[in-house]
C-alpha positions as CSV (number, residue, x, y, z in Angstrom):
1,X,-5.4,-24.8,-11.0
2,X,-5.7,-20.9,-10.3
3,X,-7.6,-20.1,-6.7
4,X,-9.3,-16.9,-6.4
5,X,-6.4,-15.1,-5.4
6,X,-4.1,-16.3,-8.2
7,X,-6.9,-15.3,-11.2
8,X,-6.3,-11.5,-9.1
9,X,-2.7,-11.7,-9.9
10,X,-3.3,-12.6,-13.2
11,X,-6.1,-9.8,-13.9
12,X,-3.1,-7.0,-12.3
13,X,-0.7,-8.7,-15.0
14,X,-3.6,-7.9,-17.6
15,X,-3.5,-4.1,-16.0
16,X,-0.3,-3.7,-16.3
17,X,0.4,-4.3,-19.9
18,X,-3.0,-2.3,-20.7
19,X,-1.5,0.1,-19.3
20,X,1.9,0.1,-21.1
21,X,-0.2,-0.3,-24.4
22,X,-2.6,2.9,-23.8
23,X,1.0,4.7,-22.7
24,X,2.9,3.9,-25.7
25,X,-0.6,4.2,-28.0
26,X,-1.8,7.4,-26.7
27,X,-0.4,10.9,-27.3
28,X,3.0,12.2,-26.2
29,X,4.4,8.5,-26.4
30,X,7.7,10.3,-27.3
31,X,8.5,12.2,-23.7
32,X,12.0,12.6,-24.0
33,X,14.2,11.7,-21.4
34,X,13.5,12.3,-17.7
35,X,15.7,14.3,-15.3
36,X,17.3,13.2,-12.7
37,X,15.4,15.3,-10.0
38,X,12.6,13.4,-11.9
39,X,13.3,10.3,-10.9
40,X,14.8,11.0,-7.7
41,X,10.7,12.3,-7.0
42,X,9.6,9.1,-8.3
43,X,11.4,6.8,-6.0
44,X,10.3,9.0,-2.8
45,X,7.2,9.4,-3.1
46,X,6.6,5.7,-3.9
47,X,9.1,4.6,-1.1
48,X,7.1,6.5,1.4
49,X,3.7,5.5,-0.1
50,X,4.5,1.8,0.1
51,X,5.4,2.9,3.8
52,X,2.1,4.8,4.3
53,X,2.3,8.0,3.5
54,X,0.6,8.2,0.1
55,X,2.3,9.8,-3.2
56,X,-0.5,11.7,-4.8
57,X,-0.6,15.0,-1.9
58,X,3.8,14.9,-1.8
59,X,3.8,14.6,-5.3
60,X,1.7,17.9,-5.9
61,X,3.5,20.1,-3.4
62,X,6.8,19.3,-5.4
63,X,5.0,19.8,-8.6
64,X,3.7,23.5,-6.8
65,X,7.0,24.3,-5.2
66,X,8.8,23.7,-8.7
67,X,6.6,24.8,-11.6
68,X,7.4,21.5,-12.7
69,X,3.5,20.8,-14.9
70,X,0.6,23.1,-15.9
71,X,-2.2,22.7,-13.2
72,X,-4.3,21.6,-15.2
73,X,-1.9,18.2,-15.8
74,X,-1.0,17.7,-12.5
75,X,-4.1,14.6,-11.8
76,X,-3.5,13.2,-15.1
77,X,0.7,13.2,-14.2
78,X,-0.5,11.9,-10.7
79,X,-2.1,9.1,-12.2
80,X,0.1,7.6,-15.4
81,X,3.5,8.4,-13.3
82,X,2.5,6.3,-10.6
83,X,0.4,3.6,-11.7
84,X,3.1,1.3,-12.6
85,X,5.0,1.7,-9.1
86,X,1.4,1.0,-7.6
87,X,0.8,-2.2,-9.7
88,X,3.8,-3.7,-8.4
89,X,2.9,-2.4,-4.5
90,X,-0.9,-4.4,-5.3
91,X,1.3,-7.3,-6.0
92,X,3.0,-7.2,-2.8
93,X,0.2,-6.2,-0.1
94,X,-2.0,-9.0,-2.1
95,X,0.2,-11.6,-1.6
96,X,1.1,-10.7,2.0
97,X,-2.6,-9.8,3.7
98,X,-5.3,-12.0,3.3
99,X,-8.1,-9.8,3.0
100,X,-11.2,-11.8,2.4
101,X,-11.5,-12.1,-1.7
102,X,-15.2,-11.2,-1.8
103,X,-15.0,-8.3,-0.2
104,X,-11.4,-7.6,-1.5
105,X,-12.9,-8.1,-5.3
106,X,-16.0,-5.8,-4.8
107,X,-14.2,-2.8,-2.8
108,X,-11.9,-2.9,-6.2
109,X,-14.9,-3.0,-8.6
110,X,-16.1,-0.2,-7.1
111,X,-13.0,1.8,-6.9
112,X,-12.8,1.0,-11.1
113,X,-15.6,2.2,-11.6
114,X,-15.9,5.7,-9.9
115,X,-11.8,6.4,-10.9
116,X,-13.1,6.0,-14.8
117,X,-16.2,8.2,-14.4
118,X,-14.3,10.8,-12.8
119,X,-11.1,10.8,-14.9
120,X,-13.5,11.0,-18.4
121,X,-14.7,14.6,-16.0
122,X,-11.8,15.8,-14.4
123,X,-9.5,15.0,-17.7
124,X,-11.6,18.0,-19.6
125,X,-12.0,20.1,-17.0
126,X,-10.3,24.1,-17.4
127,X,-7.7,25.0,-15.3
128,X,-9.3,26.9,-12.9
129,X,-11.7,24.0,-12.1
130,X,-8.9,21.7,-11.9
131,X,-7.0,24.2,-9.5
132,X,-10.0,24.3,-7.3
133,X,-10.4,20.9,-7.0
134,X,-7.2,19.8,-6.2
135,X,-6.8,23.1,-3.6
136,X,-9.7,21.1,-2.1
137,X,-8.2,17.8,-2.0
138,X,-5.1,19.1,-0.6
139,X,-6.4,20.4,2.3
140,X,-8.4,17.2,2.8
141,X,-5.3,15.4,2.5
142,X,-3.8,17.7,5.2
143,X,-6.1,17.2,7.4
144,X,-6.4,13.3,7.5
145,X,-2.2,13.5,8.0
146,X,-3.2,16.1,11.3
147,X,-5.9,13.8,12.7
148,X,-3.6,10.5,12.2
149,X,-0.7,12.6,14.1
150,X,-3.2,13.2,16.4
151,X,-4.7,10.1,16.7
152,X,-8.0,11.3,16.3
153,X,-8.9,8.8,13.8
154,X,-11.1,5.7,14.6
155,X,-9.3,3.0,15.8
156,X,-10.8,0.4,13.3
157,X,-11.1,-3.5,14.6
158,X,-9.9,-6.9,13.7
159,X,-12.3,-8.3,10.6
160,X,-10.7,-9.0,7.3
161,X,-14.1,-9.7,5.7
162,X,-17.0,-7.4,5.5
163,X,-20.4,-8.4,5.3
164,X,-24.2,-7.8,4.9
165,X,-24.8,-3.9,4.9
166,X,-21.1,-3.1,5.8
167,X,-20.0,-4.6,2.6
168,X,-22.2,-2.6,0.7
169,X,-21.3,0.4,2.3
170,X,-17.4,-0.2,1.7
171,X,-18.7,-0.7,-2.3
172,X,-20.2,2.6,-2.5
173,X,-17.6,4.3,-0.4
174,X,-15.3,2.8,-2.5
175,X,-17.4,4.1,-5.4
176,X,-16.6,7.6,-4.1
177,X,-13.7,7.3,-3.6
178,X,-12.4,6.3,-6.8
179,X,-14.3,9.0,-8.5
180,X,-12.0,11.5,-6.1
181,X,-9.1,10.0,-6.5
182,X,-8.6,11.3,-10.1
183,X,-8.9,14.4,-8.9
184,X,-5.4,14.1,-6.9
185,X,-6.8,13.2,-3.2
186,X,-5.4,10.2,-3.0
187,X,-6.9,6.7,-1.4
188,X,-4.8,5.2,1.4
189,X,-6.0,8.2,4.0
190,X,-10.0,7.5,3.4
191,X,-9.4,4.1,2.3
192,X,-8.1,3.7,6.0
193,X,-10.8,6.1,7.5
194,X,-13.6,3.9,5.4
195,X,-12.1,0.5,6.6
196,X,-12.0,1.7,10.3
197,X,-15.5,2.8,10.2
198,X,-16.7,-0.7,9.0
199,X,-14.5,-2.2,11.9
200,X,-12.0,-3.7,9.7
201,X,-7.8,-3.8,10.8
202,X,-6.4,-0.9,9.7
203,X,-4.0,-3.2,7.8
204,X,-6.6,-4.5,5.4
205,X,-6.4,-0.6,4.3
206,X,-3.1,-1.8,2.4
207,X,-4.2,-4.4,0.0
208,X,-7.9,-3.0,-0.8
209,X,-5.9,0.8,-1.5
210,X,-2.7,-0.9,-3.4
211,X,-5.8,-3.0,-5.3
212,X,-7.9,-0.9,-5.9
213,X,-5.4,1.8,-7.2
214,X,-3.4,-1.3,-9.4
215,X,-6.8,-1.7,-11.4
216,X,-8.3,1.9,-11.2
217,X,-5.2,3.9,-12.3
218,X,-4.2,2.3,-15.6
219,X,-8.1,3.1,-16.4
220,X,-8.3,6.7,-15.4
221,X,-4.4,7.3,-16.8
222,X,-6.1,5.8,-20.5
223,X,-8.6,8.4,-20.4
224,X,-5.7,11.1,-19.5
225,X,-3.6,9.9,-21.8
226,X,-6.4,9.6,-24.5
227,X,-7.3,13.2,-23.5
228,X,-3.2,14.4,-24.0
229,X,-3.7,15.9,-20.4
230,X,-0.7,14.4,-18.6
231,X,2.9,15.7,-18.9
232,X,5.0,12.6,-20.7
233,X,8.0,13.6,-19.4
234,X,7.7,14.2,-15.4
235,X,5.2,10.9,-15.5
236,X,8.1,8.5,-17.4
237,X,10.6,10.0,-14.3
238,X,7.7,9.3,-11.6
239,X,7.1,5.6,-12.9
240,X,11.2,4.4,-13.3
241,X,11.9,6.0,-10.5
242,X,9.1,4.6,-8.3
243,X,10.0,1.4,-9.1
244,X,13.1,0.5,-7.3
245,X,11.5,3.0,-4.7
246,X,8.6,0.3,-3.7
247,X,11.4,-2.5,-3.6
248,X,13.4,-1.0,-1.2
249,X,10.6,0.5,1.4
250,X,9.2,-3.3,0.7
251,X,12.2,-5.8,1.2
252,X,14.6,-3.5,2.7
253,X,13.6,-0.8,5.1
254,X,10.0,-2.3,5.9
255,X,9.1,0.1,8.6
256,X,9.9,3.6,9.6
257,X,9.1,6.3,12.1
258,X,6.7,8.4,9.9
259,X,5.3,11.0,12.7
260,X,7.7,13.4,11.9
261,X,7.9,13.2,8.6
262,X,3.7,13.7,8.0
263,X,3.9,16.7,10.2
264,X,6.7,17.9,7.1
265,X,3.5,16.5,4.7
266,X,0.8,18.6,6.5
267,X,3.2,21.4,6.1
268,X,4.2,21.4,2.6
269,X,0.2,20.0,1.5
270,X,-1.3,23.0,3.1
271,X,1.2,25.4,1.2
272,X,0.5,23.5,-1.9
273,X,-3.4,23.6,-1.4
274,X,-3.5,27.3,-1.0
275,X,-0.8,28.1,-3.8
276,X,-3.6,26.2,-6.1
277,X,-6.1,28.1,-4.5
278,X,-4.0,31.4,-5.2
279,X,-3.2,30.5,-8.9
280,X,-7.4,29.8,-9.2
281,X,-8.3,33.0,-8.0
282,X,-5.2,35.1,-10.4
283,X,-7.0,33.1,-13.2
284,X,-10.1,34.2,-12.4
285,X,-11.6,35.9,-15.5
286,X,-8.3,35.7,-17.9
287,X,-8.9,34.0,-21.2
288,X,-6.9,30.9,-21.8
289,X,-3.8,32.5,-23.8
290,X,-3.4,35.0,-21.1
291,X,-2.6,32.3,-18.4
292,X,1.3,32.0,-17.9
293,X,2.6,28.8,-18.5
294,X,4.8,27.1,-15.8
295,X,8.3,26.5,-16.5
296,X,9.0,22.7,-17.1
297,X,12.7,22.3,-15.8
């Protein structure tokens, strides 16, 4: 007989070929074969983000730096290219920290739910909305990478379990931050900030983020994938590369020394965030057919 936490691996199992179907149902089911620099992005970013560091704010600086999708596609790539790797990360930080189910359960919910009202927004939203709003987020991201470098963030306590008006407060701030995270922002950096706050260890971060993202993603990335805005191509190279890329950062490497590598983050998320701002403001007032179209390479 199934416990609690065994019906949880079974609902992610349930994710996880929903998500397959909407890929292979929805448009651009024929993407044509990745690149290797592709995959090579994939397996990075999801090594490091089972390390830490997050994929969603990496991820868009290459995608900047290299022209590599429209703007406007970059939170629905975000969001079908690495849900699969982050199904199999919720697998892992599930089984490994024993986060009280309850609260566990709810925080996910929550996370659901604000991930698929915001993807059915952000999914039809012009380019130079979408270019705003992730210019925003970037910087946001930036600036939680400074303040954990800086170790200005709170110090969080020792609870696996919230209750009373904490838990409600971790369900509507995970609410929030589900909506945001289809916009590219990411959830392990105010996912941590939001645990710490409620006096949770800073390690229960891991399997309410991986969770939350395992059941939130393959909802938002339908309604991308429903709404053709997502590019087929870079999100096939993010997903088989992430794969092995979560293995190895889980069951090989385990731990690094990340300071130095989020001061490179802050670095290349700030130029990323103000490239988008940039590109927003040389939009500004041009019709649709007069914006230049990135080169996909």
């Amino acid at each position: 007989m199934l416990n609690a936490r065994g019906w949880l691996f079974v609902a992610l199992g349930v994710f996880t070929l929903f998500l397959v179907w909407a890929w292979f149902r929805g448009k651009g089911r024929a993407p044509g074969v990745p690149s290797i620099f592709e995959l090579f992005l994939g397996m990075i970013t999801n090594f490091f983000d089972t390390l830490g560091i997050g994929s969603f704010a990496p991820t868009t600086s290459v995608f900047k730096f290299r022209h590599m999708v429209p703007d406007e596609k970059i939170p629905g790539t975000l969001n079908v290219g690495h849900a699969l790797p982050t199904l199999l990360e919720a697998f892992l930080f599930i089984a490994i920290v024993q986060v009280d189910i309850v609260t566990l359960v709810l925080m996910m919910a929550a996370a659901v739910v604000g991930a698929w009202f915001g993807s059915g927004i952000v999914a039809h939203w012009p380019r130079r909305r979408v270019q705003i709003g992730m210019g925003i987020a970037l910087l946001a991201a930036a600036s939680y990478f400074l303040m954990q470098n800086l170790n200005l963030l709170p110090a969080g306590g020792t609870a696996l379990i919230l209750q009373h008006w904490r838990l409600w407060a971790g369900v509507f701030g995970s609410l929030i931050l589900g909506a945001l995270m289809t916009l590219g922002i990411g959830l392990y950096g105010p996912c941590m900030i939001l645990v710490s706050l409620l006096g949770m260890d800073p390690k229960a971060a891991f399997p309410i983020m991986m969770g939350s993202c395992a059941f939130l993603m393959p909802v938002a990335s339908a309604r991308f994938i429903q709404a053709g805005s997502y590019s087929p191509r870079v999100s096939l190279g993010l997903a088989l590369g992430g794969l092995p890329g979560v293995l190895i950062a889980a069951f090989i490497v385990k731990s690094l020394p990340l300071t130095a590598m989020r001061w490179l983050v802050v670095v290349a998320v700030v130029y990323a965030a103000f490239a988008m701002l940039r590109s927003a403001i040389q939009d500004r007032g041009l019709p649709a057919a007069a914006v230049p179209e990135p080169k996909l390479y």
